[in-house]
Backbone as ProteinMPNN parsed JSONL, in Angstrom:
{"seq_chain_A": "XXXXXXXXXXXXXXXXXXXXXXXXXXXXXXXXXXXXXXXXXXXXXXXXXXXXXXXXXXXXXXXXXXXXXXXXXXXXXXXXXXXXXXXXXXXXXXXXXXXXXXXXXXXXXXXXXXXXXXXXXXXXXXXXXXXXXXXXXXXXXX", "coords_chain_A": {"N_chain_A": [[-28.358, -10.952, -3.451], [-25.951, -9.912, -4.602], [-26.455, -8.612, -6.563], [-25.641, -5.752, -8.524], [-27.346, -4.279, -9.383], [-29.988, -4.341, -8.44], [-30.122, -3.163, -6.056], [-30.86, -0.237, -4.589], [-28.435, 1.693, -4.279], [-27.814, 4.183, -4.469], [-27.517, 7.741, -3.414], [-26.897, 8.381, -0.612], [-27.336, 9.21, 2.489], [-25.786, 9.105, 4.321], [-22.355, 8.089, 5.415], [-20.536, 5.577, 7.114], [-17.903, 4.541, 8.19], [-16.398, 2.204, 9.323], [-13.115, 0.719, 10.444], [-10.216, -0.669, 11.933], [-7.518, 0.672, 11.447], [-6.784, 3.746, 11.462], [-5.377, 5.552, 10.136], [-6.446, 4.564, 7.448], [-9.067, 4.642, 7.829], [-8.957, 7.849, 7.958], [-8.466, 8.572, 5.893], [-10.357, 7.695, 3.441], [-12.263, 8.908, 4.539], [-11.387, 11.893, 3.772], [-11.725, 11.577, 1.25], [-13.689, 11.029, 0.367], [-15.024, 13.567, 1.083], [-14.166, 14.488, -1.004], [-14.827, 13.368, -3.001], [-17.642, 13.562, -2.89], [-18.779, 15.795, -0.909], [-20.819, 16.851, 0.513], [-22.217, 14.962, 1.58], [-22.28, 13.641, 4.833], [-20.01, 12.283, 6.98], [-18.877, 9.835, 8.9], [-16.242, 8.238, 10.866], [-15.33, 5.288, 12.327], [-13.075, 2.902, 15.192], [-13.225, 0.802, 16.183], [-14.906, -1.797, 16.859], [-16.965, -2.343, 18.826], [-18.236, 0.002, 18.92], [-19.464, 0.199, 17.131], [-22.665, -0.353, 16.959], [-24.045, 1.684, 18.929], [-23.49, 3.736, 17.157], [-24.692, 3.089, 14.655], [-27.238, 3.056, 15.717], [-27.99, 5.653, 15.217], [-27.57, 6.417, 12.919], [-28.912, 7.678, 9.484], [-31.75, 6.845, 7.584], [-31.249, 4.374, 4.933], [-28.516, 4.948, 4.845], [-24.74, 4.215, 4.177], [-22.365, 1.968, 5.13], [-19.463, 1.519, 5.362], [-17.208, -1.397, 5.314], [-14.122, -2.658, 7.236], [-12.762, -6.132, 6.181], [-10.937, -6.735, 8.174], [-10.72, -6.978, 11.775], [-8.971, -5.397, 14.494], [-7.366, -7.907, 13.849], [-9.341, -9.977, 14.064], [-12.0, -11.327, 12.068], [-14.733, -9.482, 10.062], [-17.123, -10.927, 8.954], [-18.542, -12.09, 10.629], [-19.921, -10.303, 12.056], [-21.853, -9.341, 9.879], [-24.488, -10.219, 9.595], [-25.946, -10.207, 12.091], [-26.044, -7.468, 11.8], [-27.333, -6.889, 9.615], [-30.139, -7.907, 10.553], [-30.473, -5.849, 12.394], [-30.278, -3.368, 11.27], [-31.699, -3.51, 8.07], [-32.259, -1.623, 6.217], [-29.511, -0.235, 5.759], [-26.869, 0.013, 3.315], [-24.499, -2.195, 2.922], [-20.849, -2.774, 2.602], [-18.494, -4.298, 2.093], [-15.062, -3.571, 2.685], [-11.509, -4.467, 1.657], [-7.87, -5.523, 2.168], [-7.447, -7.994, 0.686], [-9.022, -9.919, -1.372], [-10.549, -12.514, -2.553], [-12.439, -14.48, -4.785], [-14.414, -16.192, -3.283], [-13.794, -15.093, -0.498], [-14.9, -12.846, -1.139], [-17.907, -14.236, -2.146], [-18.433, -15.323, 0.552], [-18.487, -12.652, 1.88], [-21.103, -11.644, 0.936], [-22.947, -13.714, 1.477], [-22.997, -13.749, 3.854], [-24.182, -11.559, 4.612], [-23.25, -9.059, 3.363], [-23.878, -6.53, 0.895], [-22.161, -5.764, -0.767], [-18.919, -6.72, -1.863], [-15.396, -5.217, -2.014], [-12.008, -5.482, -3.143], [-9.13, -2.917, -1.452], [-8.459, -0.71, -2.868], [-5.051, 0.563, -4.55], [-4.19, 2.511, -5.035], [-4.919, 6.213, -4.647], [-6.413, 7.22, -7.089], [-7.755, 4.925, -7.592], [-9.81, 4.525, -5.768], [-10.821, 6.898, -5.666], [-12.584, 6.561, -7.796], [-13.685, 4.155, -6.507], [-15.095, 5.316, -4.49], [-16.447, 7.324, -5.787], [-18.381, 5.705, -7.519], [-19.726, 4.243, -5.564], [-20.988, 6.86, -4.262], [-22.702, 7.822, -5.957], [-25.282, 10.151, -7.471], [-28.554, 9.314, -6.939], [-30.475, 7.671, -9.617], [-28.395, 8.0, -11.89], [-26.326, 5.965, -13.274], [-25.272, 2.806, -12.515], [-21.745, 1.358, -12.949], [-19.65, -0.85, -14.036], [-16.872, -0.058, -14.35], [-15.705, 0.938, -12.474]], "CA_chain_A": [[-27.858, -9.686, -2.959], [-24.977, -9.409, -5.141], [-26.994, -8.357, -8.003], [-25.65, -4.682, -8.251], [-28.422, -3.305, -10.734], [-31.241, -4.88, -7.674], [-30.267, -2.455, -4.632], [-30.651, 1.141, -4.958], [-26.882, 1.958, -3.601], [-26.581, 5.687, -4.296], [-27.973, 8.935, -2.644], [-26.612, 8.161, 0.058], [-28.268, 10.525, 3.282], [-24.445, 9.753, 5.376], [-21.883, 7.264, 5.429], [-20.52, 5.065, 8.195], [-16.716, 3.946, 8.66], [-15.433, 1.309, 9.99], [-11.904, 0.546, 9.985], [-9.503, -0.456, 12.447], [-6.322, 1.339, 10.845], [-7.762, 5.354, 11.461], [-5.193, 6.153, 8.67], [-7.444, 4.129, 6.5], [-10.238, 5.692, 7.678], [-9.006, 9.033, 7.7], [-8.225, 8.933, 3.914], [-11.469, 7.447, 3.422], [-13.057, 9.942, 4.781], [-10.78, 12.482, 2.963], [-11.81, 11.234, -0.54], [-15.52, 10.723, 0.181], [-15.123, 14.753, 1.371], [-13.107, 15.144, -2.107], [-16.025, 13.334, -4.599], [-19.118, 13.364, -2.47], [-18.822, 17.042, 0.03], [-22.371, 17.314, 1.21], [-22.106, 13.838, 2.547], [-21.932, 13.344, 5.849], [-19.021, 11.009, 7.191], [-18.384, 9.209, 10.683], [-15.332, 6.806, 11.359], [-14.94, 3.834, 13.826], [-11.965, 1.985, 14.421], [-13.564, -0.186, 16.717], [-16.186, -2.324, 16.321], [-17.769, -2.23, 19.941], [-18.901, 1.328, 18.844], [-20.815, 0.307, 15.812], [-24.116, -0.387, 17.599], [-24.333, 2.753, 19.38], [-23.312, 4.769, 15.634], [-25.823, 2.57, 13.927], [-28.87, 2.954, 16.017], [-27.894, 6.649, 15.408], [-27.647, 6.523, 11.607], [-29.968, 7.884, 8.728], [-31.959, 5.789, 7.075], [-30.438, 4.403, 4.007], [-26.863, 5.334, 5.203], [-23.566, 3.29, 3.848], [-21.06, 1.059, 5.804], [-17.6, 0.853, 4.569], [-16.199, -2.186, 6.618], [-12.954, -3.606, 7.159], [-12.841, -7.157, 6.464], [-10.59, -7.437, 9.422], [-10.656, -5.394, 12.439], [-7.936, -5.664, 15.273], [-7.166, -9.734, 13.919], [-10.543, -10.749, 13.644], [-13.027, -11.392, 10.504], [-15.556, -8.906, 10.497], [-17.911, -11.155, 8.488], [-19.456, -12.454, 11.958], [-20.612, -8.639, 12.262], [-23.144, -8.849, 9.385], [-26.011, -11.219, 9.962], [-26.649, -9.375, 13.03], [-25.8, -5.968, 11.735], [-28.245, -7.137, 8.563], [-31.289, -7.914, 10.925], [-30.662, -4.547, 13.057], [-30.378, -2.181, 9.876], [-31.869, -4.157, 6.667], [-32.227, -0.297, 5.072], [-28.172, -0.041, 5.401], [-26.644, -0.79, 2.346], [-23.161, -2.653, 3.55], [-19.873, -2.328, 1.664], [-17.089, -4.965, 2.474], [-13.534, -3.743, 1.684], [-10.56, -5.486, 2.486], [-6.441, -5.648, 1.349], [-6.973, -9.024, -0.19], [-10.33, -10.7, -0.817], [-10.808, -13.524, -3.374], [-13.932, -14.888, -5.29], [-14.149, -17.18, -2.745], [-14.102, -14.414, 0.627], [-16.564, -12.629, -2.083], [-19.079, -14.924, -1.87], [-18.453, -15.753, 2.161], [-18.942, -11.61, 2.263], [-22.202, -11.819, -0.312], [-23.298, -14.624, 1.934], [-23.048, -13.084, 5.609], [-25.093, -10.274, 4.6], [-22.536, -7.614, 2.607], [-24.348, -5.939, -0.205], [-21.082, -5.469, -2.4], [-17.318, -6.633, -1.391], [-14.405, -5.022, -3.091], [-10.62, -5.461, -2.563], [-9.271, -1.822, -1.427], [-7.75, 0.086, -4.326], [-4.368, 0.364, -3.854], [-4.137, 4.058, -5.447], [-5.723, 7.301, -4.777], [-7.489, 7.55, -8.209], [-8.67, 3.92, -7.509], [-10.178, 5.23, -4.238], [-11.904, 8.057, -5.784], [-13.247, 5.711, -8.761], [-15.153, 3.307, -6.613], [-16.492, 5.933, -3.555], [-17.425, 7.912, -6.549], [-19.603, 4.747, -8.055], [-20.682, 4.082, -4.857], [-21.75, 7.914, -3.682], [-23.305, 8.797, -7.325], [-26.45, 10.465, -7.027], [-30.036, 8.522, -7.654], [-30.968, 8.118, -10.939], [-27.176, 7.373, -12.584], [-26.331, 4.097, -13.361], [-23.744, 2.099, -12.042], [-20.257, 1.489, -13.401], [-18.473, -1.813, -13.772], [-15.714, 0.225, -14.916], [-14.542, 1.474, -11.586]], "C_chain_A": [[-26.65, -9.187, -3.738], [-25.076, -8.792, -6.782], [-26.839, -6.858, -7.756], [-27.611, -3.512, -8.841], [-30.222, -3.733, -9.476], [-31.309, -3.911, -6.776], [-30.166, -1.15, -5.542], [-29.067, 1.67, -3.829], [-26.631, 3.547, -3.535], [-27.719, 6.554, -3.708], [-27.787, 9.043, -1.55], [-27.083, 8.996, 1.276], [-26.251, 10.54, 4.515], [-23.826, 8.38, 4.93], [-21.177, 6.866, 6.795], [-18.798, 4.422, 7.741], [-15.875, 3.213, 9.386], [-14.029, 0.265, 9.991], [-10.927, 0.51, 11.423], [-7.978, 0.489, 12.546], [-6.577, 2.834, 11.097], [-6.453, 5.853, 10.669], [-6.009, 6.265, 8.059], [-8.111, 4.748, 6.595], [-10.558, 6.988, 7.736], [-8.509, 9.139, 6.364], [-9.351, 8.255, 3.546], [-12.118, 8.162, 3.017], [-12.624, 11.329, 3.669], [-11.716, 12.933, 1.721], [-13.26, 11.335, -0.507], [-15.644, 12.557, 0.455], [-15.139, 15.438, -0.035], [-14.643, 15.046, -3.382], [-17.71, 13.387, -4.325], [-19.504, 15.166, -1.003], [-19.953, 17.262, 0.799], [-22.474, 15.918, 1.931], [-21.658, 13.682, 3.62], [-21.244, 12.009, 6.497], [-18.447, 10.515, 8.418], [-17.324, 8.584, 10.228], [-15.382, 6.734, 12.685], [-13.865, 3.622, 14.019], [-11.87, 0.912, 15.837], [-15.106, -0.712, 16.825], [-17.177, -2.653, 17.643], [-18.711, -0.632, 19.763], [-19.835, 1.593, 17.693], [-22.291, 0.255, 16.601], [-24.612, 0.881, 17.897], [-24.619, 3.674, 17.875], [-24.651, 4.256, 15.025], [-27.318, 3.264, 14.278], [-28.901, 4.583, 15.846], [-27.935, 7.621, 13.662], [-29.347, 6.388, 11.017], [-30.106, 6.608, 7.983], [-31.246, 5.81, 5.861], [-29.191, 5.087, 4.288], [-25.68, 4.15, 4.542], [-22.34, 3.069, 4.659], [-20.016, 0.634, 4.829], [-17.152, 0.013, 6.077], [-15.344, -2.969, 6.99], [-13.417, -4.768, 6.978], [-12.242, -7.347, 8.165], [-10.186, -6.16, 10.357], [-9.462, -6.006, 13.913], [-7.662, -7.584, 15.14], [-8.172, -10.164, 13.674], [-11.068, -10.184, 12.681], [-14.419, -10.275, 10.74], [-17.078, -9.718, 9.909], [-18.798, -11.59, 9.478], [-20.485, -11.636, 12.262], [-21.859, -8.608, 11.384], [-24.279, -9.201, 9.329], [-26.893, -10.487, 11.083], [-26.837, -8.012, 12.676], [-27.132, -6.036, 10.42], [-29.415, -7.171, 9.042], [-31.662, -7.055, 11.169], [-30.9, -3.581, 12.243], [-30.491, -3.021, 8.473], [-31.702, -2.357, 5.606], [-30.717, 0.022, 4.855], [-27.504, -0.564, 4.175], [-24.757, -1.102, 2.922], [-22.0, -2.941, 2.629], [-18.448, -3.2, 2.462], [-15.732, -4.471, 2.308], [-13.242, -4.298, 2.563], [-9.403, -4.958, 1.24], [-6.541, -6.433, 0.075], [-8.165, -9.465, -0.184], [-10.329, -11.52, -2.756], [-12.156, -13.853, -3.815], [-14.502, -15.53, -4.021], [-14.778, -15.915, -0.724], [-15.202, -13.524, -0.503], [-17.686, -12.157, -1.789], [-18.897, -14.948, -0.359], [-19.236, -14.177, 2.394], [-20.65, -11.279, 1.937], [-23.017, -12.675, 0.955], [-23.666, -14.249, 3.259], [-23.742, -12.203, 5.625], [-24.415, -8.939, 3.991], [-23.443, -7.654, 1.289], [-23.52, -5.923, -1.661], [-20.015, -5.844, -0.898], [-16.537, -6.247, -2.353], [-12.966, -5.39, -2.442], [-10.307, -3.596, -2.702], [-8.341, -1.329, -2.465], [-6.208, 0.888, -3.852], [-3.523, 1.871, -3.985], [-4.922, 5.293, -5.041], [-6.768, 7.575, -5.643], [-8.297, 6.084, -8.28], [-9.917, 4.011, -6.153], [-11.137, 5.855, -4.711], [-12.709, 7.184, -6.772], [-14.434, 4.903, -7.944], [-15.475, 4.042, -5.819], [-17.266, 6.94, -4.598], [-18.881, 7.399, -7.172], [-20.263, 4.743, -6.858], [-21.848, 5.496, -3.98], [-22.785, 8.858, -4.706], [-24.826, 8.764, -6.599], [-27.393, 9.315, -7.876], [-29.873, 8.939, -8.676], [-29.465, 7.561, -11.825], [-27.089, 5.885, -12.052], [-24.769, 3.761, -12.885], [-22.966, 1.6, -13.2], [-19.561, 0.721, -13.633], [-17.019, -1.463, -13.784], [-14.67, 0.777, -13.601], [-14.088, 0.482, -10.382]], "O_chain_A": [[-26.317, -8.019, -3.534], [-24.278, -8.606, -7.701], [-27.628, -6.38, -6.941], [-28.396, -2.591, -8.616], [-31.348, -3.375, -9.821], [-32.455, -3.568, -6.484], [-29.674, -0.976, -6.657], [-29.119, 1.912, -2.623], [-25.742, 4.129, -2.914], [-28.824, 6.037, -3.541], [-28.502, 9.915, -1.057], [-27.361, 10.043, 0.692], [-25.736, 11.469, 5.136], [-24.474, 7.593, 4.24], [-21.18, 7.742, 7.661], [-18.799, 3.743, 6.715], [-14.836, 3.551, 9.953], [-14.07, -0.874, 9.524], [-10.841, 1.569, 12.044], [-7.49, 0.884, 13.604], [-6.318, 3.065, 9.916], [-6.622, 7.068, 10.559], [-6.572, 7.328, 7.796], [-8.233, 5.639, 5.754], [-11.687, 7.473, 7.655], [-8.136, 10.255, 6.0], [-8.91, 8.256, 2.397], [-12.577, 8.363, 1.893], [-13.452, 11.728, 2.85], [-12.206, 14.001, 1.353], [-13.898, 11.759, -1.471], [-16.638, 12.951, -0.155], [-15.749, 16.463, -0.34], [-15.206, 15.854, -4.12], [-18.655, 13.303, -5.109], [-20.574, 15.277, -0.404], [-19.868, 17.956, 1.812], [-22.927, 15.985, 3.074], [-20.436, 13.535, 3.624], [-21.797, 10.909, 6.528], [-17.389, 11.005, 8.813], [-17.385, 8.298, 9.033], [-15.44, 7.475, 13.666], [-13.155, 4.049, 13.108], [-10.872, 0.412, 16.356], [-16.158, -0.074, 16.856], [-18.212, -3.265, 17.381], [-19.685, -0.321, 20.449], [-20.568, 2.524, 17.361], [-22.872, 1.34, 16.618], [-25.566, 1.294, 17.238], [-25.703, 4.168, 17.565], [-25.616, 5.014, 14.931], [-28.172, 3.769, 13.549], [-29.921, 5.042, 16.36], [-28.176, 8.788, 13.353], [-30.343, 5.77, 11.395], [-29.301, 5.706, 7.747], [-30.655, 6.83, 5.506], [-29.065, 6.083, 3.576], [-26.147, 3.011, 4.547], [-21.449, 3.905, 4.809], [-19.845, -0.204, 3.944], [-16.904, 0.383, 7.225], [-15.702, -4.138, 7.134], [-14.536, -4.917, 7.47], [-12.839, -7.887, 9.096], [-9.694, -5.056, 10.12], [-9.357, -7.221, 14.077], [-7.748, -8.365, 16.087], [-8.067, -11.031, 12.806], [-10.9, -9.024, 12.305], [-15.061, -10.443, 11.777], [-18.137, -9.245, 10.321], [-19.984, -11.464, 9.175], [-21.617, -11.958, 12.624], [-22.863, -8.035, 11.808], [-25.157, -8.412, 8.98], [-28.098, -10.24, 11.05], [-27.747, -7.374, 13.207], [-27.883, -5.061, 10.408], [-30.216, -6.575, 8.322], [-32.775, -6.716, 10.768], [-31.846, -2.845, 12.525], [-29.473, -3.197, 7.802], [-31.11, -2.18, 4.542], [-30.485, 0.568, 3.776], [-27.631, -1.781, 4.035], [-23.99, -0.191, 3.233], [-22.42, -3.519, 1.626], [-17.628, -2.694, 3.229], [-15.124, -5.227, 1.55], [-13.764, -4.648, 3.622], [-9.572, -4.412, 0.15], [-6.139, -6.132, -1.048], [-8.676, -9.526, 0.935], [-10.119, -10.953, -3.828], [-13.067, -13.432, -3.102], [-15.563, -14.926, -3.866], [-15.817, -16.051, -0.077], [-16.398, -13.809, -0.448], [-18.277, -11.122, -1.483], [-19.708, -14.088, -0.015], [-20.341, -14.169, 2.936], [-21.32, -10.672, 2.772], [-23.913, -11.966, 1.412], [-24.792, -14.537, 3.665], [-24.102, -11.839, 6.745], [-24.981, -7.853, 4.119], [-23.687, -8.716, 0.715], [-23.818, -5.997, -2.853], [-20.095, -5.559, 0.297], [-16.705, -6.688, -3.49], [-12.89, -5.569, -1.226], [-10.858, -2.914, -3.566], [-7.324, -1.994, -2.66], [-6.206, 1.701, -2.928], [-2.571, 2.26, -3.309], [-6.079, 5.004, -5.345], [-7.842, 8.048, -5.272], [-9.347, 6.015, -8.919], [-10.827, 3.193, -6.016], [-12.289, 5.586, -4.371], [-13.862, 7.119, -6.345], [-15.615, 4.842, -8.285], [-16.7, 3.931, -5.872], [-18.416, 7.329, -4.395], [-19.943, 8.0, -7.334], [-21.405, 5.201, -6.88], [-22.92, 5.343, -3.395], [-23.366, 9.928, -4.529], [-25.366, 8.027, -5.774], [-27.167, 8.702, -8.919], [-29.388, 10.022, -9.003], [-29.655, 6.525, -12.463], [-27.455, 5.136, -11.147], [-23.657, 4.288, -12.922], [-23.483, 1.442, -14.305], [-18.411, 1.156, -13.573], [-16.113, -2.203, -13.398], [-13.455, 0.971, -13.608], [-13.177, 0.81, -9.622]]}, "name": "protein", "num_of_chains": 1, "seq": "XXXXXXXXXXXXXXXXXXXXXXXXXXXXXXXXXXXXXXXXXXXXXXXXXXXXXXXXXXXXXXXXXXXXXXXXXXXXXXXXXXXXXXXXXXXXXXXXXXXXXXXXXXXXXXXXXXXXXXXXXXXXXXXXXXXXXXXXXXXXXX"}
């Protein structure tokens, strides 16, 4: 699963937000408004309300999701969230994440983990890789 060039990741039909912080996920949202506009964009910022959002989401839709949501690991969240929506493509961020949480994310059922970019123009760099239309190729560069 961590083979980027294996999943089809972009065209995204909406995206999904989950983030305890609703700064975070209102600059998120923001930026995905800023490089992706026709995309449709929810935030969470609790994770009892994913289920309901989910079973409510387009197919092929994208989860941005805290590693950690009020103290706890969200990696518990994806095994189940992986059986319920296999067409979701799932998107780990986090502050701090190591080779090491990664793989644990890679492993639980995340599609891609990144650490969160700690700039604005790092922000727009990877929701841009990740909201590019079908057909463009992905990016190591962002």
């Amino acid at each position: 699963m961590n083979d980027v060039q294996s999943h089809n990741f972009f065209g995204h039909p909406a995206v999904l937000i989950l983030d305890d912080e609703p700064d975070h996920a209102t600059i998120v949202q923001w930026l995905i408004a800023e490089v992706a506009p026709d995309i449709p964009v929810e935030t969470m910022t609790q994770a009892d309300a994913l289920a309901r959002r989910l079973a409510a989401a387009p197919d092929g839709a994208l989860l941005l999701i805290d590693r950690m949501l009020n103290g706890r690991e969200s990696l518990e969240l994806l095994p189940e969230l992986r059986a319920a929506r296999p067409d979701l493509t799932v998107v780990l961020i986090s502050a701090a994440l190591s080779e090491t949480d990664r793989a644990r994310a890679l492993a639980a059922g995340a599609d891609m983990a990144f650490e969160k970019p700690g700039q604005l123009g790092g922000w727009r760099a990877l929701l841009g890789q990740l909201l590019r239309p079908r057909g463009d190729s992905w990016s190591a560069a962002a």
